[in-house]
C-alpha positions as CSV (number, residue, x, y, z in Angstrom):
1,X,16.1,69.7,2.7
2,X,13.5,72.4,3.0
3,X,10.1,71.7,4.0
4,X,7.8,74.5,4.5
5,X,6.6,75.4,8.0
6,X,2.7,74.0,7.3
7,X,3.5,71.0,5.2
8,X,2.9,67.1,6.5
9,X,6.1,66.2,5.8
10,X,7.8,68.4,8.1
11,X,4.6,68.1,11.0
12,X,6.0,64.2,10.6
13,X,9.6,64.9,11.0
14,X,9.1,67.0,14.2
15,X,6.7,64.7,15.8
16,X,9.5,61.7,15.5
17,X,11.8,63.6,16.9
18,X,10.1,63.7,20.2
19,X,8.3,60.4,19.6
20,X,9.7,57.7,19.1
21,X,9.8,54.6,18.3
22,X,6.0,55.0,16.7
23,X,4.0,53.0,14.5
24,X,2.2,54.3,11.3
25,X,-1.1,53.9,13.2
26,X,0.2,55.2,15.7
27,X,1.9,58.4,14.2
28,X,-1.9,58.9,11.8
29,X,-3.4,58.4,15.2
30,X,-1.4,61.4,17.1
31,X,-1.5,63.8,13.7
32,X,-5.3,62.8,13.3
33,X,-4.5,61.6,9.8
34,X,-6.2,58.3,8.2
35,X,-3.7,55.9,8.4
36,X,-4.1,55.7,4.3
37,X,-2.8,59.2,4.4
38,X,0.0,58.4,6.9
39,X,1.3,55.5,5.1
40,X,1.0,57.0,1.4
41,X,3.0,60.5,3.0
42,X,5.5,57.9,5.0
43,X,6.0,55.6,1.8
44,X,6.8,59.2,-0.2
45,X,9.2,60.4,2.8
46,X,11.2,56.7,2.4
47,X,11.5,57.1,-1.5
48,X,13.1,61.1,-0.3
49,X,15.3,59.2,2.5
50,X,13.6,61.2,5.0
51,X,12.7,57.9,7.2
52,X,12.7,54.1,6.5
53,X,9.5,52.2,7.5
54,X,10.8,48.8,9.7
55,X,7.7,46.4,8.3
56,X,6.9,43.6,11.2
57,X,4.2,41.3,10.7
58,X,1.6,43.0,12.5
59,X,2.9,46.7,12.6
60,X,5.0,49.0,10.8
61,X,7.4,51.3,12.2
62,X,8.5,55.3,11.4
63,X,12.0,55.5,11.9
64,X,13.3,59.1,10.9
65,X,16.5,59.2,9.3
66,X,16.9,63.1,9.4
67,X,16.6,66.0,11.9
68,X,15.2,69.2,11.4
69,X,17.5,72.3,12.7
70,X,16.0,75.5,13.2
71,X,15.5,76.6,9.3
72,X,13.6,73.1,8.9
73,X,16.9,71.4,7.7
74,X,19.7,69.3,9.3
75,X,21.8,66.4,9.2
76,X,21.2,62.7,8.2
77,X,20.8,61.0,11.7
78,X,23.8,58.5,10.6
79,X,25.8,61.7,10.0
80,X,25.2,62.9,13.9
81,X,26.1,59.7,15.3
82,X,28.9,59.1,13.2
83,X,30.2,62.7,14.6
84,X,29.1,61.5,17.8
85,X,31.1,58.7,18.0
86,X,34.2,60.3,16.6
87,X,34.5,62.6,19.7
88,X,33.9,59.9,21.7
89,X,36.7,57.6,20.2
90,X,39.0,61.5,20.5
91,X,38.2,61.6,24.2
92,X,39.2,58.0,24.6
93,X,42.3,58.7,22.3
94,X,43.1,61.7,24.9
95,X,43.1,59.9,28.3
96,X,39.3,61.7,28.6
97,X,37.0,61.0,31.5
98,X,35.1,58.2,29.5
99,X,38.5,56.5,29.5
100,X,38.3,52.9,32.0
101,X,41.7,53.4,32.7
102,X,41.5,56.6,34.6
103,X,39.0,55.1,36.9
């Protein structure tokens, strides 16, 4: 995924990574977008897979499903914390620190 440095889609993605959880009012709010705007951008972002909107019956939240790396690309958020959770399960599998026993 490459999103130029300037467009909306990437201003989006790097404000949910430091912010959230967020609402769409919330998010047009903060970026000083109409929340029109915010939620037409955010509806286009879901169709891409870029992040899912969580639809309660008063709000709607942003939930990113990607992270940007430094060339304004990265992993699938799933991906990290499946990697995450594979060295976790290693270290267990080792006798690691995170291991109950060895407390």
């Amino acid at each position: 995924m490459d999103l130029p440095k300037d467009s909306l889609e990437r201003r989006i993605l790097e404000f949910l990574q430091e912010h959230y959880p967020i609402t769409v009012a919330g998010l047009a709010r903060e970026l000083h977008l109409s929340e029109k705007n915010a939620h037409h951008t955010l509806k286009v972002m879901e169709r891409r897979g870029h992040v899912e909107l969580d639809i309660l019956p008063d709000k709607i939240f942003v939930r990113p499903l990607v992270l940007l790396g430094e060339k304004g690309h990265g992993p699938k958020m799933e991906d990290k914390k499946r990697k995450s959770a594979g060295n976790e399960n290693e270290k267990k599998e080792r006798g690691g620190v995170d291991d109950p026993a060895n407390r």
